[in-house]
MIDOSE-1310 file (N, C-alpha, C; in nm, 2 decimals, decimal comma, always signed):
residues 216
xxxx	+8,62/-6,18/-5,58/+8,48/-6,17/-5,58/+8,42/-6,20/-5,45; +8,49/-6,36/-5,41/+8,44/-6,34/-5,28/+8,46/-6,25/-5,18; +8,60/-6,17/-5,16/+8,63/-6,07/-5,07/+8,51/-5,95/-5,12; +8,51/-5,91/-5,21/+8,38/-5,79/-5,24/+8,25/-5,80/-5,23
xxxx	+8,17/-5,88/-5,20/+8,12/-5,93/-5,14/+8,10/-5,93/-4,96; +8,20/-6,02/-4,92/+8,24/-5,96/-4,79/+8,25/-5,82/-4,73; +8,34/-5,75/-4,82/+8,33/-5,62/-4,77/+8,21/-5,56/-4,77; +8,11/-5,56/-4,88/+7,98/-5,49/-4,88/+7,88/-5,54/-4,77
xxxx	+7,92/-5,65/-4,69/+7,80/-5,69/-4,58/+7,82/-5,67/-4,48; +7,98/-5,68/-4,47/+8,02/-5,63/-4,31/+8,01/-5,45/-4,34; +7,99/-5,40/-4,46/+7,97/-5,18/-4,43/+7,80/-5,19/-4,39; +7,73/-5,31/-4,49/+7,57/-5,33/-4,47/+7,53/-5,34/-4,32
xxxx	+7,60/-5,41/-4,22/+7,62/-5,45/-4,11/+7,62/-5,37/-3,97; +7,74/-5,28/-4,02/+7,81/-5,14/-3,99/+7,71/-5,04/-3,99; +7,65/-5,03/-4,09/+7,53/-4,94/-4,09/+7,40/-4,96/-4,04; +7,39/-5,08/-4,03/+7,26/-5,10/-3,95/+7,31/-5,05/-3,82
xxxx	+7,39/-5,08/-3,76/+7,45/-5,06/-3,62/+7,47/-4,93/-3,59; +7,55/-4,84/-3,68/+7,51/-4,74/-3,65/+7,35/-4,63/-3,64; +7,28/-4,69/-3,72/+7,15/-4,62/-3,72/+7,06/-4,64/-3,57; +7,07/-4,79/-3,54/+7,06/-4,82/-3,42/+7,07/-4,75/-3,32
xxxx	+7,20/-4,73/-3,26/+7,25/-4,64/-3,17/+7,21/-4,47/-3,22; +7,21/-4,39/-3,31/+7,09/-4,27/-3,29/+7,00/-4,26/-3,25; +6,97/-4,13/-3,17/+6,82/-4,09/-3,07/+6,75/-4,05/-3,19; +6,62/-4,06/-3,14/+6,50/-4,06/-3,26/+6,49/-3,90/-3,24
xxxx	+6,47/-3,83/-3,37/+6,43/-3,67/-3,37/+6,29/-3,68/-3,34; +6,26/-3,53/-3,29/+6,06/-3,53/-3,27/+6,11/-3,40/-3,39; +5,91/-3,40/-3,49/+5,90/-3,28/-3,54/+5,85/-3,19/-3,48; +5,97/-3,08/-3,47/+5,93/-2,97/-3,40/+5,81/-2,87/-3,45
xxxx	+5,82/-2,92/-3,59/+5,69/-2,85/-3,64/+5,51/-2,80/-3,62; +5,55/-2,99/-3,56/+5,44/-3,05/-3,53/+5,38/-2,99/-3,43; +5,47/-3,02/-3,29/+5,47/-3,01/-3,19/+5,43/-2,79/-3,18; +5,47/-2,74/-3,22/+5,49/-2,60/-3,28/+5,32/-2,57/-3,31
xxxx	+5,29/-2,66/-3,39/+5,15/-2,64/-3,40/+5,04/-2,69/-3,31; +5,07/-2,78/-3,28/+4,96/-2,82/-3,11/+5,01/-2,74/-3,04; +5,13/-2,69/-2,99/+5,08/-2,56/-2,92/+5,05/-2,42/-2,92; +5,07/-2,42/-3,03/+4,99/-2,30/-3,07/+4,86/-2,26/-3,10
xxxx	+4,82/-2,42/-3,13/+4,60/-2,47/-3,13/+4,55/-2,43/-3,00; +4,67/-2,51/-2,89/+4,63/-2,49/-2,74/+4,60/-2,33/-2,68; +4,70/-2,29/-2,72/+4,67/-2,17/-2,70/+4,57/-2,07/-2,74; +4,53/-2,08/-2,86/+4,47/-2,04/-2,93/+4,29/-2,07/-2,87
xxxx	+4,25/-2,19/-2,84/+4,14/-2,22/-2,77/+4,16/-2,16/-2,65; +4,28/-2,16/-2,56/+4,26/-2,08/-2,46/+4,21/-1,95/-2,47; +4,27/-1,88/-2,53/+4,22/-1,76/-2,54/+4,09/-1,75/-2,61; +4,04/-1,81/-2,70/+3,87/-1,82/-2,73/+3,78/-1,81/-2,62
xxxx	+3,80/-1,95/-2,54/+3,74/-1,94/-2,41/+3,74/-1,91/-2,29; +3,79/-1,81/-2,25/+3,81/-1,71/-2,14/+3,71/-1,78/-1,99; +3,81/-1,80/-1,88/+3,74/-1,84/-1,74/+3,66/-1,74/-1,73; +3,51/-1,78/-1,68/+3,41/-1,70/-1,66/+3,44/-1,70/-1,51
xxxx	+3,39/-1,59/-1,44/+3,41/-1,56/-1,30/+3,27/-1,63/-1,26; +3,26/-1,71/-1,14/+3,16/-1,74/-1,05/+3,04/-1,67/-1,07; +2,89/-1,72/-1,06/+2,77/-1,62/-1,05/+2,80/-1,55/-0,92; +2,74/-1,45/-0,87/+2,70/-1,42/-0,75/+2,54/-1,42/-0,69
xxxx	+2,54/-1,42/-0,62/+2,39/-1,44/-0,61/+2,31/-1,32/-0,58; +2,25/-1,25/-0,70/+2,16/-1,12/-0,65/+2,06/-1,15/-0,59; +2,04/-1,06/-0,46/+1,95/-1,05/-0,36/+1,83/-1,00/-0,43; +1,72/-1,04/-0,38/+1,58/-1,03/-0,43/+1,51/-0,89/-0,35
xxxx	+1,53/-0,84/-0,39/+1,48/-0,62/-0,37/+1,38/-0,58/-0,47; +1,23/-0,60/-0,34/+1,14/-0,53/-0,42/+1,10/-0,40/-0,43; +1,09/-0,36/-0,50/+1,11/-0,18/-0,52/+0,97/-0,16/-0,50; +0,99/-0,02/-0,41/+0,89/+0,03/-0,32/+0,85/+0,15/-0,44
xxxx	+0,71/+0,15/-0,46/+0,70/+0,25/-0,59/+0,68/+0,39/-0,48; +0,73/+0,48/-0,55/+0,68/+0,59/-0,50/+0,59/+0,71/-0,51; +0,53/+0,77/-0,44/+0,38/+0,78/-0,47/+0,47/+0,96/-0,49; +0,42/+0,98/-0,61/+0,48/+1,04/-0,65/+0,42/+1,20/-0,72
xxxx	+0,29/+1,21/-0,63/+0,18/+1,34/-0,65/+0,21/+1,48/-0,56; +0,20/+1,54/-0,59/+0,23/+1,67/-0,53/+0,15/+1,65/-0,41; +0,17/+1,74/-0,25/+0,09/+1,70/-0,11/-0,07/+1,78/-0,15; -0,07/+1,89/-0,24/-0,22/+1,94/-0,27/-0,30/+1,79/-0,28
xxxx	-0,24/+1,72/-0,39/-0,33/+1,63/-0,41/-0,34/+1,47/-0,35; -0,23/+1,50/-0,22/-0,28/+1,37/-0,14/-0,38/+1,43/-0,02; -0,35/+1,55/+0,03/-0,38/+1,62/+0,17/-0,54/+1,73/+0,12; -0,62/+1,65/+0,18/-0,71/+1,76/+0,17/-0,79/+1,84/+0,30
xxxx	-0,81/+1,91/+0,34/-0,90/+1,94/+0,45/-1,07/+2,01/+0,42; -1,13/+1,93/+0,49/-1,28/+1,93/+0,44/-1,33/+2,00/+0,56; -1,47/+2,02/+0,50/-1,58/+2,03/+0,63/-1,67/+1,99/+0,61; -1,76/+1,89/+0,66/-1,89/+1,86/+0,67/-1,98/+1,85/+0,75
xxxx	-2,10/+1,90/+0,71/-2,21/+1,93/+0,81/-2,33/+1,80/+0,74; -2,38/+1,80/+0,85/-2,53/+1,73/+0,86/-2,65/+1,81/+0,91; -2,74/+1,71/+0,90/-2,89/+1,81/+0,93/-3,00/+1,66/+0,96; -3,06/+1,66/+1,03/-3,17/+1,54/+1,07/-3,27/+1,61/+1,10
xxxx	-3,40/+1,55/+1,08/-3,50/+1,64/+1,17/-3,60/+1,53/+1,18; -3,66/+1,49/+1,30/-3,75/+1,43/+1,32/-3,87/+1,48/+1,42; -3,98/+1,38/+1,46/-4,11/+1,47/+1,54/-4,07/+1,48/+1,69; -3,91/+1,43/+1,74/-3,86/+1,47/+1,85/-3,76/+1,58/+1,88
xxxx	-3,69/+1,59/+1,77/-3,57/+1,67/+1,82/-3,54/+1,72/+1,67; -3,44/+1,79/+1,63/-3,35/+1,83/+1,54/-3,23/+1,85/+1,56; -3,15/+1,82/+1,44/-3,02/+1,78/+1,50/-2,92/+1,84/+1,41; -2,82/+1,89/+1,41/-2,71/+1,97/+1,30/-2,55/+1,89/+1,36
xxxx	-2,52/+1,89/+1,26/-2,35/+1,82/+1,30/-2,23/+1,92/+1,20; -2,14/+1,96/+1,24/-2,04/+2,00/+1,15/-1,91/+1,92/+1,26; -1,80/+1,90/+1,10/-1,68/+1,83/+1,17/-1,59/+1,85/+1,02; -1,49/+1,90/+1,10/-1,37/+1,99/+1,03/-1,25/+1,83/+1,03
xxxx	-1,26/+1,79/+0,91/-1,16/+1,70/+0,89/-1,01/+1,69/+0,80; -0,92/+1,66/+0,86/-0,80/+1,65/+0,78/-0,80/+1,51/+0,70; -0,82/+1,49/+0,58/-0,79/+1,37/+0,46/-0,65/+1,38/+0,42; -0,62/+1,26/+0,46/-0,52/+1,17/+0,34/-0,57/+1,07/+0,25
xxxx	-0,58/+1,14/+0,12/-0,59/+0,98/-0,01/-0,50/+0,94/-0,09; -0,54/+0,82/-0,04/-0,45/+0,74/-0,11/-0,41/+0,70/-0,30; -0,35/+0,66/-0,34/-0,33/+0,70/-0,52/-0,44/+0,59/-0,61; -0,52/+0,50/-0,48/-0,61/+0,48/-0,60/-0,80/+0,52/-0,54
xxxx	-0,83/+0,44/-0,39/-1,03/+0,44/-0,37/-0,97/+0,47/-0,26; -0,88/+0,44/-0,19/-0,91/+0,44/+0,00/-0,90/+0,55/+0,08; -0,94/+0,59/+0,15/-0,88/+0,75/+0,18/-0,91/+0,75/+0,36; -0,84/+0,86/+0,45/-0,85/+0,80/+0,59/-0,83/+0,96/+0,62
xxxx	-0,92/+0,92/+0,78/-0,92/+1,12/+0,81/-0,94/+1,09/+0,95; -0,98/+1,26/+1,01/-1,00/+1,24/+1,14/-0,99/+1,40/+1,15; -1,07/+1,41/+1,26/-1,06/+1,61/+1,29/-1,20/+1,59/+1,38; -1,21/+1,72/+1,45/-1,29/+1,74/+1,57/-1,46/+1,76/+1,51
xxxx	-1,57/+1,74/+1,64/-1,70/+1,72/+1,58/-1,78/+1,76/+1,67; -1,88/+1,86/+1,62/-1,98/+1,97/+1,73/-2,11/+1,92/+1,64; -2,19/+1,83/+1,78/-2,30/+1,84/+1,76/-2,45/+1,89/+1,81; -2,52/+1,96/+1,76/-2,63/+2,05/+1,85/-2,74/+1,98/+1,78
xxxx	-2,83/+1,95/+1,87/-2,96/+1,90/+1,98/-3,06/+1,97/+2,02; -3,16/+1,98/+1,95/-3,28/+2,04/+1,96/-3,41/+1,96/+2,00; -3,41/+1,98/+2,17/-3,51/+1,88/+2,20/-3,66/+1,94/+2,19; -3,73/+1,93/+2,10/-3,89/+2,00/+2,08/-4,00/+1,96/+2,21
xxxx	-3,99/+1,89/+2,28/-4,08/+1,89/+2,37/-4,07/+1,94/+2,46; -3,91/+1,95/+2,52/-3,88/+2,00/+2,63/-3,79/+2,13/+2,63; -3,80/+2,17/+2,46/-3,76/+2,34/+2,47/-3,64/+2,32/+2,46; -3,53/+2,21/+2,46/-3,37/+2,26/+2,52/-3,30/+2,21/+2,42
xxxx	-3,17/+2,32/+2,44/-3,04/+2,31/+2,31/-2,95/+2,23/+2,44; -2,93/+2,16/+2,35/-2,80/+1,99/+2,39/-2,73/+2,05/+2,30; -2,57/+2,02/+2,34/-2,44/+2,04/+2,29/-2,38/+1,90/+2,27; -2,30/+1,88/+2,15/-2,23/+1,79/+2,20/-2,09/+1,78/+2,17
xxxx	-1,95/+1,74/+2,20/-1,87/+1,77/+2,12/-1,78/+1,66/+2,16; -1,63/+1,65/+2,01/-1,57/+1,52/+2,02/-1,52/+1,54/+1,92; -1,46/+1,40/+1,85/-1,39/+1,38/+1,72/-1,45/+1,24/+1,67; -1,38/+1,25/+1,55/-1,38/+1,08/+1,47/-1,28/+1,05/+1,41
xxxx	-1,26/+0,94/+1,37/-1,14/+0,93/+1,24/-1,23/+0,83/+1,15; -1,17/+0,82/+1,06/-1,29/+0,73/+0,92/-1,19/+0,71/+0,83; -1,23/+0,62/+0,78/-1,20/+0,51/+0,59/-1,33/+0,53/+0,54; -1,28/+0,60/+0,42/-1,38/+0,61/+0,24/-1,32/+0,47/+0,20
xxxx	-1,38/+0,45/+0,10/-1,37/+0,33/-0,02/-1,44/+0,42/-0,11; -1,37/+0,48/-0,23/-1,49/+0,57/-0,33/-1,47/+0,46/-0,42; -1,56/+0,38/-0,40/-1,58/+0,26/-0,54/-1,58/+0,28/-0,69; -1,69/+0,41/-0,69/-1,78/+0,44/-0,80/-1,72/+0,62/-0,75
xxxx	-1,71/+0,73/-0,90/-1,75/+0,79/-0,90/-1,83/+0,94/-0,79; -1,97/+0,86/-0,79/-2,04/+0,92/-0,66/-2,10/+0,78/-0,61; -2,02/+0,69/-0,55/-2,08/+0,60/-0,47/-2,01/+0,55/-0,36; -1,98/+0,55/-0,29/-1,87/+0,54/-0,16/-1,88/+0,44/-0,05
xxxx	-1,78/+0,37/+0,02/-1,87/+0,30/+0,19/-1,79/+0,35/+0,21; -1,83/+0,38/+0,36/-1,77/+0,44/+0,50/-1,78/+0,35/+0,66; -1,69/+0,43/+0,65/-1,69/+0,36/+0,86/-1,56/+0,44/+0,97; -1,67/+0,45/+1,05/-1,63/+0,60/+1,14/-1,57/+0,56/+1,29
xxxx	-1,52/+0,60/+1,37/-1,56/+0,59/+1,51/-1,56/+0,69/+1,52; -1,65/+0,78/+1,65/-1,68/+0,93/+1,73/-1,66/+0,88/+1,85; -1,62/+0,97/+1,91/-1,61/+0,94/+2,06/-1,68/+1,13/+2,10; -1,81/+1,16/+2,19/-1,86/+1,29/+2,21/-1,94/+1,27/+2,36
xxxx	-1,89/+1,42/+2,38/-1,91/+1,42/+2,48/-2,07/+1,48/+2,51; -2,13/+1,44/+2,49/-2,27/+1,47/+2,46/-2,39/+1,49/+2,62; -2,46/+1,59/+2,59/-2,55/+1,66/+2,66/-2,67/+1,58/+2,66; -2,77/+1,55/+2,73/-2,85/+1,41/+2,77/-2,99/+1,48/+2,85
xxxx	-3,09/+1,45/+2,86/-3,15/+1,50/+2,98/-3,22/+1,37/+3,01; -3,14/+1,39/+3,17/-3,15/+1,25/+3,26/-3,26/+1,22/+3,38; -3,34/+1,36/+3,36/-3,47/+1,32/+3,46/-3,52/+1,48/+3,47; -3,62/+1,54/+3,60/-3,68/+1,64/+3,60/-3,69/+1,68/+3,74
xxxx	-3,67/+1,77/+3,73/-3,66/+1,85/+3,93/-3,83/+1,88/+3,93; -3,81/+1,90/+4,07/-3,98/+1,90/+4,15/-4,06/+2,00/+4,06; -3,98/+2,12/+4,00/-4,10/+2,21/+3,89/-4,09/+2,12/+3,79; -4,07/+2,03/+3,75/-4,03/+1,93/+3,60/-3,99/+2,00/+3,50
xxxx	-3,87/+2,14/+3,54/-3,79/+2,12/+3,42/-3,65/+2,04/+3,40; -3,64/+2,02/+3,31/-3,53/+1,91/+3,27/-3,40/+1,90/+3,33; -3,37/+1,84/+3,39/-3,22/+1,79/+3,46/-3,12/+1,76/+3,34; -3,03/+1,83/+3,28/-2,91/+1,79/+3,18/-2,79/+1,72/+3,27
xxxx	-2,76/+1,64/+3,16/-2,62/+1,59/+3,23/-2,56/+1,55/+3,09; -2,44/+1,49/+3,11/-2,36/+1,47/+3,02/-2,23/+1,34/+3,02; -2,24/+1,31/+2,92/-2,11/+1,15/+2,95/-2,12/+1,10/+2,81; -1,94/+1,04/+2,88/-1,91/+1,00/+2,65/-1,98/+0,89/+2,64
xxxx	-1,95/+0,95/+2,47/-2,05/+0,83/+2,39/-1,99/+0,80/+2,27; -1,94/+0,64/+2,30/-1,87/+0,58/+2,18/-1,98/+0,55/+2,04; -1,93/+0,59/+1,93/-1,99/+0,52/+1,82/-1,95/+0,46/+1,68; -1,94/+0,34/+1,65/-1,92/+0,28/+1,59/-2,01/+0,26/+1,45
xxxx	-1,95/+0,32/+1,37/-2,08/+0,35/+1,25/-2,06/+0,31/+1,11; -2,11/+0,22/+1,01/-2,05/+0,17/+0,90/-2,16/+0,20/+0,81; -2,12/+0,22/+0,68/-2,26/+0,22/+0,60/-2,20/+0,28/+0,44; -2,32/+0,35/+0,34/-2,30/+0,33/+0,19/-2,32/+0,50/+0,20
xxxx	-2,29/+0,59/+0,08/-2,35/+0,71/+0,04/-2,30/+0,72/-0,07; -2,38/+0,82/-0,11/-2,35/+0,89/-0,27/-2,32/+1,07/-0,28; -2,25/+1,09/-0,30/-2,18/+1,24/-0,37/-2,19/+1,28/-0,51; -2,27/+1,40/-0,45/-2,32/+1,46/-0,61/-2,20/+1,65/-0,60
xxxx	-2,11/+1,59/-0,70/-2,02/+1,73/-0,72/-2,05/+1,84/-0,74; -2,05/+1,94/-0,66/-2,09/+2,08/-0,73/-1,92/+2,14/-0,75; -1,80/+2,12/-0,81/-1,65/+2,16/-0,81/-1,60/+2,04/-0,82; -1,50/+2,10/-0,75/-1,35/+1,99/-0,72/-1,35/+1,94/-0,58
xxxx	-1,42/+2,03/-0,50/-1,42/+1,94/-0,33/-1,56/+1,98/-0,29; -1,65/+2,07/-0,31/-1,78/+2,08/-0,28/-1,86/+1,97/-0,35; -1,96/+1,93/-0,31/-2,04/+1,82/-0,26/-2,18/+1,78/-0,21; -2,29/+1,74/-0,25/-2,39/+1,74/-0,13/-2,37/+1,59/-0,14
xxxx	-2,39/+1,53/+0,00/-2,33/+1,40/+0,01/-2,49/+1,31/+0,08; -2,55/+1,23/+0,04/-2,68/+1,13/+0,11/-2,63/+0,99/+0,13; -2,59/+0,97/+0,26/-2,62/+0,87/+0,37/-2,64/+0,79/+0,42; -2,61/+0,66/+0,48/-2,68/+0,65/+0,55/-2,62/+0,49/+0,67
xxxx	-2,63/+0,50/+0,75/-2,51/+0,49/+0,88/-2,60/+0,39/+0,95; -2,49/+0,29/+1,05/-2,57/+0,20/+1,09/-2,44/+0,18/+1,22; -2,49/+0,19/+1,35/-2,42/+0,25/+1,45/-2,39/+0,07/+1,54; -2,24/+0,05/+1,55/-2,27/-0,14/+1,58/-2,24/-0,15/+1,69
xxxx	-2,25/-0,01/+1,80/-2,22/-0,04/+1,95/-2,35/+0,01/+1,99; -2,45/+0,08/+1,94/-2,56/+0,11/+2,02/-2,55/+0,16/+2,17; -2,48/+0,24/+2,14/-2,46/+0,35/+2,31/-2,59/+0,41/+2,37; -2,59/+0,38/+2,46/-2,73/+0,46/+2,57/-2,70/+0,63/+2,54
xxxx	-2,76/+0,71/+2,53/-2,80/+0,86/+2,57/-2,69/+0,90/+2,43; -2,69/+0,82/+2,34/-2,60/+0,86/+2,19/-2,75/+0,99/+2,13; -2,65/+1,07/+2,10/-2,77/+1,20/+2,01/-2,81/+1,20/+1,90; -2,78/+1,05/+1,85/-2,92/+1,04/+1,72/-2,99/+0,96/+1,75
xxxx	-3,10/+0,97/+1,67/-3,23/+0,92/+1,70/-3,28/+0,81/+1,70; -3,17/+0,73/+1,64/-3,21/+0,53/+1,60/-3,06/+0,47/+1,54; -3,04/+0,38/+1,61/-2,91/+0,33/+1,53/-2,88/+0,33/+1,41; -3,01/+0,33/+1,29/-3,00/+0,36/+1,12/-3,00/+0,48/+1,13
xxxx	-2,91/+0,61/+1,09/-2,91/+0,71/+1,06/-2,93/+0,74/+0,92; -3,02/+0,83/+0,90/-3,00/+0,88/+0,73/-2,95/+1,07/+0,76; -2,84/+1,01/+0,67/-2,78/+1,18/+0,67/-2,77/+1,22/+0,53; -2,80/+1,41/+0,55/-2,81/+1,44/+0,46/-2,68/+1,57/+0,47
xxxx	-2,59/+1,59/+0,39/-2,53/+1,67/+0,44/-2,44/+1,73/+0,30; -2,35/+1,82/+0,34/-2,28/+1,91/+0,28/-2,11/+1,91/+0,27; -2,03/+1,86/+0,12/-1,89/+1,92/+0,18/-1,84/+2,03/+0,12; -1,73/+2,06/+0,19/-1,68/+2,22/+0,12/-1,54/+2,18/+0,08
């Protein structure tokens, strides 16, 4: 009894010692499934590529009307008459307007001078260029420069008829009018101009001008 005994503690013994000495298994199962989770979120969340930084490009709109209706060419005449002289102006202008009030021109300018006391036709000739603002319908401001070469009478020879001469004359002219439509570009247009260089031997008759005139 006692040897059986014995035997069973020293196999009891035996076998602890052997279990001992075995390397521990891992579950590959396990292991099998965390990497496969890993993967699995990888591919969910995909590396985004860097921002880049878009440049700030303001787009130029473009004016986008046929040239009939930016380009016009006009003509306008005036007329003054007072108890010294009478006066007629025509000036052949090229317009550009713009797509909403402002519009900008320029073209050549003949103006004739009727001096009533002393009988004589004055010539004068030149150009201008000018800005509209059509605010309103038929209500407008303007502002001009003319540069003309204008006809003057500068004294009287020993019979006292009139001595002509001639020299430029800058003018600087800003002011309001109104345009009453007869069409699509004809017009009678009222006036009225305020000259802010005040030139010597200029061929109208007071720095306030009231014009009355015509466009075609």
């Amino acid at each position: 009894m006692i040897k059986l005994i014995t035997l069973i503690f020293s196999f009891l013994i035996f076998s602890l010692g052997l279990t001992a000495q075995l390397p521990k298994t891992t579950d590959t199962t396990a292991v099998k499934k965390a990497v496969s989770h890993t993967d699995t979120v990888a591919k969910q969340q995909p590396v985004s590529a860097p921002k880049q930084a878009v440049p700030d490009v303001k787009r130029v709109r473009k004016d986008t009307r046929p040239l009939k209706d930016r380009i016009d060419f006009d003509a306008n005449t005036g007329f003054w008459v007072n108890t010294h002289q009478v006066l007629g102006q025509i000036t052949l202008l090229v317009t550009y307007r713009f797509p909403k009030i402002l519009s900008i021109g320029a073209g050549p300018t003949y103006i004739y001078n009727y001096q009533r006391g002393d009988k004589q036709n004055l010539n004068g000739w030149g150009g201008k260029i000018y800005s509209r603002a059509q605010l309103l319908k038929f209500f407008y401001l303007w502002t001009e420069y003319q540069g003309i070469d204008n006809q003057y009478i500068s004294g009287r020879n020993a019979d006292n008829s009139p001595i002509r001469s001639h020299t430029y004359v800058g003018s600087w002219c800003v002011g309001a009018g109104l345009n009453i439509r007869l069409g699509r570009k004809a017009g009678i247009n009222l006036s009225v101009m305020y000259d802010l260089l005040q030139p010597s031997h200029s061929p109208y008759y007071n720095k306030t001008v009231f014009c009355f005139g015509f466009s075609l």
